[in-house]
VEXBAKOL-210866 format. One record per residue (C-alpha): residue number from 1; x, y, z. Coordinates in Angstrom, 1 decimal. Layout:
BEGIN
[NUM [X Y Z]]
...
//
This chain:
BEGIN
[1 [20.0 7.4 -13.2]]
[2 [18.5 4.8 -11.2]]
[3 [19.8 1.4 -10.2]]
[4 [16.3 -0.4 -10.3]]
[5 [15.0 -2.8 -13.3]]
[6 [12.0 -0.9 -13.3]]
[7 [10.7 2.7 -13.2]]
[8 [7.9 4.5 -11.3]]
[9 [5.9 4.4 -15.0]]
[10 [5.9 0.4 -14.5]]
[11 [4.8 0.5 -11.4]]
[12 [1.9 2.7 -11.8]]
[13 [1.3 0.4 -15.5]]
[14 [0.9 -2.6 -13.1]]
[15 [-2.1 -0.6 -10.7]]
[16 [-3.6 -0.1 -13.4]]
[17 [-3.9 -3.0 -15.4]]
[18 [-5.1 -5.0 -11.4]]
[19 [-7.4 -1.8 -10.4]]
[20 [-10.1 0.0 -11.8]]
[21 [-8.5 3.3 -10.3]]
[22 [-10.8 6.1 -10.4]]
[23 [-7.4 7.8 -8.8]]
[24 [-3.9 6.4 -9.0]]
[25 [-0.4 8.2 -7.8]]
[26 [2.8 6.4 -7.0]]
[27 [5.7 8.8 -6.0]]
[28 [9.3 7.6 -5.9]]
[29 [10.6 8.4 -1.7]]
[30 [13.3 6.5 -2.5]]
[31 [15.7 9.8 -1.5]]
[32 [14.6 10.4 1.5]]
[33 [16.1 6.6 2.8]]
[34 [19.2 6.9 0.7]]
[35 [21.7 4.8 2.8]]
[36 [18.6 2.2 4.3]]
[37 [18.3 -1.1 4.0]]
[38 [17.1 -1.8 0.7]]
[39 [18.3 1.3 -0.8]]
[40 [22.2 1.1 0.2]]
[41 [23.4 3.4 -2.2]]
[42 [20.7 5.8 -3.0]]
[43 [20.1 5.3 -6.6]]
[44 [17.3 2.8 -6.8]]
[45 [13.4 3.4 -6.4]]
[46 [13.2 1.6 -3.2]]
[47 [10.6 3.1 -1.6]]
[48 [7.3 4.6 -2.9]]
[49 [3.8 6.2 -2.0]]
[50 [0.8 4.9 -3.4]]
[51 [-2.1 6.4 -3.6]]
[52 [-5.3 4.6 -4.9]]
[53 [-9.2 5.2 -4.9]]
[54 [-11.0 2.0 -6.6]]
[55 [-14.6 0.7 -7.3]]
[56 [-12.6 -2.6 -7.0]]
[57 [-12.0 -2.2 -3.0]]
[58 [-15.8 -0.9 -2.5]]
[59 [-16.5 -4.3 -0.6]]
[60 [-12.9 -5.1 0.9]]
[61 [-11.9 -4.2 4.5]]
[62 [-8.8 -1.7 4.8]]
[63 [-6.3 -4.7 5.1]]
[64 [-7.9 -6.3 2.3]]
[65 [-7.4 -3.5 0.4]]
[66 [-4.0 -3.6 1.0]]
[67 [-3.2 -7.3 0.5]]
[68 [-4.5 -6.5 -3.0]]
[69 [-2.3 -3.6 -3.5]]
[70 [0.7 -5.7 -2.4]]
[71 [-0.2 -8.4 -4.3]]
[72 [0.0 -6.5 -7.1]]
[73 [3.2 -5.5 -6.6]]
[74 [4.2 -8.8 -5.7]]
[75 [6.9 -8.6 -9.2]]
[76 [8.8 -5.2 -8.0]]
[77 [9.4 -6.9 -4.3]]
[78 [11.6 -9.6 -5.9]]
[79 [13.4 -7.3 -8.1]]
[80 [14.4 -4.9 -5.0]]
[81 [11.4 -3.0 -4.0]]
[82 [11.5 -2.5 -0.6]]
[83 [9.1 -0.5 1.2]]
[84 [5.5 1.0 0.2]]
[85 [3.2 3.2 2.2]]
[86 [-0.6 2.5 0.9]]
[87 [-3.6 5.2 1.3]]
[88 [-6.2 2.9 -0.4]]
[89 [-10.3 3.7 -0.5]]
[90 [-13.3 3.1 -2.7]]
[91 [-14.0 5.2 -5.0]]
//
């Protein structure tokens, strides 16, 4: 069972409710840094992989794109989130 205060199925609630996602997948890497900063003790989803293709980023730049992303998860960071790795595109 995982130590977070919120689950992948939040997570992937929140993209969608910010982005028009004509393709959305978050997966949970949090095993793989079991023992890492932010993920001392292995049991919480500290680190994820997101995956999103949006109309909404059509006219943003690549960084842009990913401001938006981590604006949106902006709520998970202060509850223990730690690290995300973003492949965003139009679409």
């Amino acid at each position: 069972m995982s130590s977070s205060p919120y689950t992948l199925a939040q997570i992937q609630a929140q993209l969608q409710q910010h982005f028009a996602a004509a393709q959305l997948e978050v997966l949970d890497e949090s095993a793989a840094h079991a023992g890492h900063s932010g993920n001392p003790e292995g049991d919480a989803i500290s680190h994820i992989r997101v995956q999103v293709r949006s109309a909404d980023f059509a006219n943003l730049s690549k960084v842009a794109q990913h401001r938006a992303v981590h604006a949106a998860l902006a709520p998970f960071y202060s509850l223990g989130l730690h690290a995300v790795v973003l492949d965003t595109a139009a679409g």
